[in-house]
Phi, psi and omega in degrees: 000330190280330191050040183249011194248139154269166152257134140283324186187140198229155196236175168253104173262109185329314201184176191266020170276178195264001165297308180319304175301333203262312178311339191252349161293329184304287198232282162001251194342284199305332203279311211258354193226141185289146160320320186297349228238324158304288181324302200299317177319158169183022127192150188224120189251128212201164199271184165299331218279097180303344164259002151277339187233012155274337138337294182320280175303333157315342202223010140339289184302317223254323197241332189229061180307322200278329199271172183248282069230109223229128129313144207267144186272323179313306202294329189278326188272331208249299181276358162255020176255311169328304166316317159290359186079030180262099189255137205278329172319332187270010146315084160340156168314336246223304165297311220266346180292315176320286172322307200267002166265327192281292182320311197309294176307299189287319152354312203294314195280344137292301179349277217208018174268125163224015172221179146303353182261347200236006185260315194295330180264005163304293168305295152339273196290357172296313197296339176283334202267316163291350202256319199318165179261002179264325181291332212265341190255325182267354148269328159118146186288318171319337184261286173359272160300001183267317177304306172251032171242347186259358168284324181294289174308339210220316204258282203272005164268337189244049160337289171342284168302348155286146166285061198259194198307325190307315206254034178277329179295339196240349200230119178310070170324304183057053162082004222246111169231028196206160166259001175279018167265332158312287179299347163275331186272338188289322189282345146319295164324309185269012179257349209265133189273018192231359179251186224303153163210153170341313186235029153274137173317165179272303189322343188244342131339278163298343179299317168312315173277318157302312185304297209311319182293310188270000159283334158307299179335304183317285193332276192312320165329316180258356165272323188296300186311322192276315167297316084053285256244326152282356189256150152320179191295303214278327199261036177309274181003305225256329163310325188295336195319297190289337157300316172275350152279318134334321150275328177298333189282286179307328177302299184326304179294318180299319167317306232238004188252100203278335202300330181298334206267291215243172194207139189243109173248125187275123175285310191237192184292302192231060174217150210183103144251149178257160168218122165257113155322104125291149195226000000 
């Protein structure tokens, strides 16, 4: 969304089960990217689903020593009041104003809480706020309560787990507290009319996937060089970004592109080695 981000890499996954998810953390993962390259992690962000990210977290101490495992705040705040029926359409001007004041406070608690003390009084005057009879009439006493039975229920037991400012102190975020950036380049991928479909093979996938990844590149390569190229003196520095990302991208792919590494050979009808090329 940002367009400030790279992919290392993209997997294919058979099915959303959680065997699946504990196989490409498991075995995938350690196979296809260097140990340094594992160490380094230090946060890993995922939707609710628990079975994408308990595998994950199973194997934290022995493969990710460094990460952490974090929830995407968009999925807890935007989709999960969606989840609850809380609809902003079904609002008078007045409600919607109200709703986009209510996100907003919670947001405030990735944001811009930086201690348990400054969250408890935070959460209090939300809830006193929420009670008021002018907030209980423009949201409808029915959203209200949907509101604090799902913090109560949803939000504030896995507390733990927002990516919020406290742990910008001990773990590098660089600021990243949604997964929407994911979910935008993937929702490109699968809208693209040159890109993957259901009943393509994985080699003309990936393939599909690679060109797409490196026409982002250009791009941003030829947006950053065209900003550069317009900014004064004093901000050159601050221009470099999307340039230097952009080699980083590459460096990156090139390192990280297993398909040159391995060769898939059919012994039999259902026996299938792999072969790795060290280089």
């Amino acid at each position: 969304a940002s367009n400030q981000t790279f992919t290392a890499l993209n997997a294919f996954l058979p099915s959303q089960s959680r065997w699946s998810f504990d196989w490409i953390y498991r075995f995938a993962l350690p196979r296809l990217l260097p140990v340094e390259a594992l160490a380094r992690i230090q946060i890993f962000l995922t939707d609710g689903d628990d079975k994408e990210y308990e595998p994950f977290v199973q194997l934290l101490h022995n493969l990710y020593p460094q990460a952490r495992h974090g929830l995407c705040m968009f999925h807890r705040i935007e989709r999960g009041l969606l989840r609850k029926k809380i609809y902003e359409s079904r609002l008078d001007d007045e409600g919607k104003k109200t709703l986009k004041a209510l996100k907003q406070w919670m947001w405030s608690w990735s944001r811009d809480v930086e201690s348990d003390a400054e969250f408890a009084a935070s959460y209090h005057l939300f809830l006193h706020w929420l009670s008021l009879p002018h907030i209980v009439r423009a949201l409808t006493p029915t959203n209200v309560a949907a509101v604090k039975s799902y913090l109560c229920t949803s939000m504030l037991p896995l507390r733990a787990k927002w990516v919020n400012t406290t742990a910008r102190h001990h773990t590098r975020t660089f600021q990243q507290r949604t997964t929407n950036h994911v979910e935008s380049e993937n929702s490109v991928l699968k809208s693209s009319s040159t890109g993957p479909k259901p009943n393509s093979s994985i080699d003309k996938s990936a393939e599909s996937i690679a060109n797409l990844n490196n026409a982002r590149l250009r791009k941003k390569k030829r947006k950053a060089s065209a900003a550069l190229d317009e900014l004064p003196t004093q901000r050159v520095v601050k221009g470099l970004h999307g340039i230097v990302d952009g080699y980083a991208a590459d460096l990156v792919l090139a390192q990280y592109d297993a398909r040159t590494s391995f060769s898939v050979i059919k012994a039999e009808n259902s026996t299938f080695w792999v072969r790795q090329f060290l280089f």
